[in-house]
N, C-alpha and C positions, 0 to 999 in steps of 0.2 A: 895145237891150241894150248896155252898156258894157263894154269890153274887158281885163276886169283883168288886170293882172300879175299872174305867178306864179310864185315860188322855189320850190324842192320841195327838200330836202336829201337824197332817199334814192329810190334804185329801184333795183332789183336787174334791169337788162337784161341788162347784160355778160355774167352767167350764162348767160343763154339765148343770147347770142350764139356760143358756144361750138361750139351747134349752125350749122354754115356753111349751113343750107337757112336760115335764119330771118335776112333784112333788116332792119335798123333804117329803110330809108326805106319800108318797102312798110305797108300797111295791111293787117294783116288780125288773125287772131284770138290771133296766138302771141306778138305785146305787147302789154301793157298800156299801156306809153309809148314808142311807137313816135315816128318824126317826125310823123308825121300826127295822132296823134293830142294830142304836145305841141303843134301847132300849134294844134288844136281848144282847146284849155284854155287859151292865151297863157302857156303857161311860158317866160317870160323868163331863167331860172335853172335848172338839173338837175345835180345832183349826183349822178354814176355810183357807184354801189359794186363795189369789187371783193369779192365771195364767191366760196367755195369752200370746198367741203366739209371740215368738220375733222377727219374719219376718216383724208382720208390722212395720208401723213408730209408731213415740212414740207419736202423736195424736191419734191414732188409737189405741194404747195399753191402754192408758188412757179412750178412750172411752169404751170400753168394761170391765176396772176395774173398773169404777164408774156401769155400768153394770150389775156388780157384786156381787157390793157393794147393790144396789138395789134388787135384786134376796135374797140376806143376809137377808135385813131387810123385805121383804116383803112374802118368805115363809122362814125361820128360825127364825129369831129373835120375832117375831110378835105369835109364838106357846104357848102355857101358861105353856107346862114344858120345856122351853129353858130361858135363860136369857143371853140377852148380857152381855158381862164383856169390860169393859174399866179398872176397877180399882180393888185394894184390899178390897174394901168397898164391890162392886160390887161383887166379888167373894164370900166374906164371905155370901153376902146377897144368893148368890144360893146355897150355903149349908145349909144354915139353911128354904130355902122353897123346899129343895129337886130337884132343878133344875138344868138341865144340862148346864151349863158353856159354852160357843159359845164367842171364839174370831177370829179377824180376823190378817190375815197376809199376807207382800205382797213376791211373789215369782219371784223376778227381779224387776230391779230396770230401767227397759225400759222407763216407760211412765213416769217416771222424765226428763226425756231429761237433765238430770242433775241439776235439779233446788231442792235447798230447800224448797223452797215455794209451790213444790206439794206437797214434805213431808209433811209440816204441816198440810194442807188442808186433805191428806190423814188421819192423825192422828183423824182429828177433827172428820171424819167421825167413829171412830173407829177401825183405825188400830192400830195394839198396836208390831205389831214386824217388821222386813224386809229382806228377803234375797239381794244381792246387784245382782244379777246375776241371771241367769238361767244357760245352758251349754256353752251356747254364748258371745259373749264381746257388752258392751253395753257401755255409758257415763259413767260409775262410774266404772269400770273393767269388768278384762277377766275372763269368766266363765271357767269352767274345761274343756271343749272340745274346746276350743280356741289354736293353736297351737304355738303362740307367748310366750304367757305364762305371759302375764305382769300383775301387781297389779294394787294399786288403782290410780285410776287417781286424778288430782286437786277435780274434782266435787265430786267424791266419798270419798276422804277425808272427804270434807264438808258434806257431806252425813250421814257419822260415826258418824263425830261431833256432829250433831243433832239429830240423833239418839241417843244419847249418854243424849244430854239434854233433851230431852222428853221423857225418861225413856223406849223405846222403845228397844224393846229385837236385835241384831244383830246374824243374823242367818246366818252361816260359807257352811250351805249345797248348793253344787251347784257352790262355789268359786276357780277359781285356788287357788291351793298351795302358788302361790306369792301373790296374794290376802290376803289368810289368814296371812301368815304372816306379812304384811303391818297391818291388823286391831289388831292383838295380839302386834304389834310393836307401835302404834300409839293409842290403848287402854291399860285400866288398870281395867276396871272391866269385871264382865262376860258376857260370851260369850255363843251362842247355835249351836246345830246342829239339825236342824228341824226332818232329814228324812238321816240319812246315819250310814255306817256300818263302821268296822274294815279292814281296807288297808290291814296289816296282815296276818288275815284269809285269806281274799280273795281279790288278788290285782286288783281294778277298780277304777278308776279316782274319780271316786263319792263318796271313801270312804276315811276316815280319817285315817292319820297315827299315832301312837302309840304318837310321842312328841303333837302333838294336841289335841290327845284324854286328855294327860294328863296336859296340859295346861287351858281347859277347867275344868279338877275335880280341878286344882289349885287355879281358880280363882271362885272358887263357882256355876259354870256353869252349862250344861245341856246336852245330845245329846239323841234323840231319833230315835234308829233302826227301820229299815224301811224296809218292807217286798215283796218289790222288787226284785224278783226270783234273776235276776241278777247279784245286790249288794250283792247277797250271796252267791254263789258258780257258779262253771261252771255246765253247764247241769242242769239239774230240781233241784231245789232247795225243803228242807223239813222243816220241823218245825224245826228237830235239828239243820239244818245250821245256822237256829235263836238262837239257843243254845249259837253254836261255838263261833259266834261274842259277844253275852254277858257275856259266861265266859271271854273270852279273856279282854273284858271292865273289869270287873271285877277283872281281877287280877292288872289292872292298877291303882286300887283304885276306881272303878268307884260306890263304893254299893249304895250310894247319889245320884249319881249326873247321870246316866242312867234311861230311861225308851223305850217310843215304839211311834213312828209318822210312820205311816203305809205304808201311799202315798194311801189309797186305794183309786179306780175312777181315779189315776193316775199312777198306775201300766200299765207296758206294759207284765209284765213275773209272773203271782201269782203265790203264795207260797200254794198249796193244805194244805186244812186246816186251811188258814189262808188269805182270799182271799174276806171277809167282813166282814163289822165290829160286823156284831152277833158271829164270831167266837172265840173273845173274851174271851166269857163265858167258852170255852171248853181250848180254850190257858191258861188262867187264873188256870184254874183247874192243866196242864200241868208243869207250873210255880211253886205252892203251891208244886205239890208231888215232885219236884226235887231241889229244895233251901228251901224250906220250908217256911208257911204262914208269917211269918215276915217279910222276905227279897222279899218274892212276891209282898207283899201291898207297900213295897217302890217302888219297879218295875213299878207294874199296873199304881201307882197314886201318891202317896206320894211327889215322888222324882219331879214330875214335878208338884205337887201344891205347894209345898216350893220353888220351883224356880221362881212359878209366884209370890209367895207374896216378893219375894225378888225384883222381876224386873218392876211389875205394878206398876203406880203411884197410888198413897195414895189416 
């Protein structure tokens, strides 16, 4: 069996890390993408999310992503086959010592309370992408389960902006509809989707609609499906519902610009088979015999390591 690469742009460990009985090196039942088990899958690439709960206030969101941030550097980043990435230097430098690729990103843009200045500071610490939202409406917009349905506010403008200058990736998962179209209206370069599917296939709030999807392959962009039973079909969801949605990308031009951010550790509905990240290895295999090894290695990795040398700073 062949050892595929593997990008993953989304998991929600750091959350669970919070709890100090729970290890990122150990194996056992309380990650999903533990080390052990990225190792089992060849995830050459993992993209940390920071979340936290959007009920608190945004002092208290903040306190728990610095939290988080801490948990990051002090059981992940700190392992001798992990390397953080801030840059394209950076990443090249853990392909050539065989190490796994760890960056971080934030999942709502809560404990900004609207200010740029915790962006930065966030940045410094090593965040390199940001969603503006969770499901919820917060200082900078209404998230998809917001029933007003409004875009970006003043702050969240600002927010863009500076995301924009600090070459930080702007991640559309999680955003109302008027949202996105505000940052597609008010940007000009590309754009991501962390963790979401095809509207389409399967109609959920969470998921993107076809002019989006293709808006994103327009602009050199990214979206990585995500294996939240849910976001895929009604009732149990299967590996092939994983299928449906990436043909479907697929026919929209997506052969580049498509790969996989899982949500795993942040699943509420898995996808048998596909439900941590050692399962990779067997998806991967599934991948190869049905598009075939070429179009898989873009899949697996490709597609979303040409995107970070596109979108990290230098």
């Amino acid at each position: 069996m062949q050892s595929w690469l593997v990008a993953d742009a989304h998991v929600d460990v750091l959350m669970k890390l919070l709890n100090e009985k729970i290890r990122f090196v150990e194996h056992g039942p309380e990650l999903e993408a533990s080390l052990p088990s990225l190792a089992a899958g060849h995830v050459a690439t993992q993209v940390f999310a920071l979340f936290v709960m959007p009920q608190a206030d945004a002092g208290g969101q903040l306190h728990d992503v610095l939290r988080e941030i801490d948990a990051f550097y002090q059981q992940i980043a700190c392992v001798p086959t992990v390397r953080m990435v801030k840059s394209r230097s950076d990443l090249r430098a853990a392909r050539s010592q065989g190490q796994m690729a760890a960056m971080l990103s934030l999942e709502g843009g809560g404990c900004l309370q609207g200010r740029v200045e915790v962006l930065r500071m966030l940045n410094e610490l090593g965040v390199r992408g940001m969603g503006l939202t969770w499901n919820d409406a917060n200082e900078l917009a209404d998230g998809c389960g917001e029933l007003r349905g409004g875009g970006l506010t003043r702050a969240g403008r600002a927010v863009v902006r500076e995301l924009q200058r600090l070459s930080m990736w702007i991640d559309l998962a999680h955003l109302h509809d008027t949202g996105i179209r505000d940052i597609l209206r008010i940007t000009d370069g590309p754009v991501m989707a962390s963790h979401a599917n095809a509207r389409t296939v399967h109609e959920h709030r969470r998921n993107l609609t076809d002019d989006v999807i293709r808006e994103i392959i327009r602009r050199d962009g990214w979206m990585g499906l995500t294996f939240e039973a849910s976001f895929l079909a009604d009732g149990q969801a299967t590996v092939d519902d994983v299928f449906r949605h990436l043909e479907h990308v697929l026919t929209l031009g997506g052969e580049h610009h498509v790969g996989f951010g899982s949500d795993f550790d942040g699943t509420s509905h898995p996808v048998p088979g596909l439900a941590r990240s050692g399962d990779y290895a067997n998806f991967a295999e599934q991948l190869a015999n049905r598009y075939g090894e070429a179009l898989a290695k873009r899949l697996l990795f490709d597609n979303f390591e040409d995107f970070l040398m596109r979108q990290l700073p230098a």
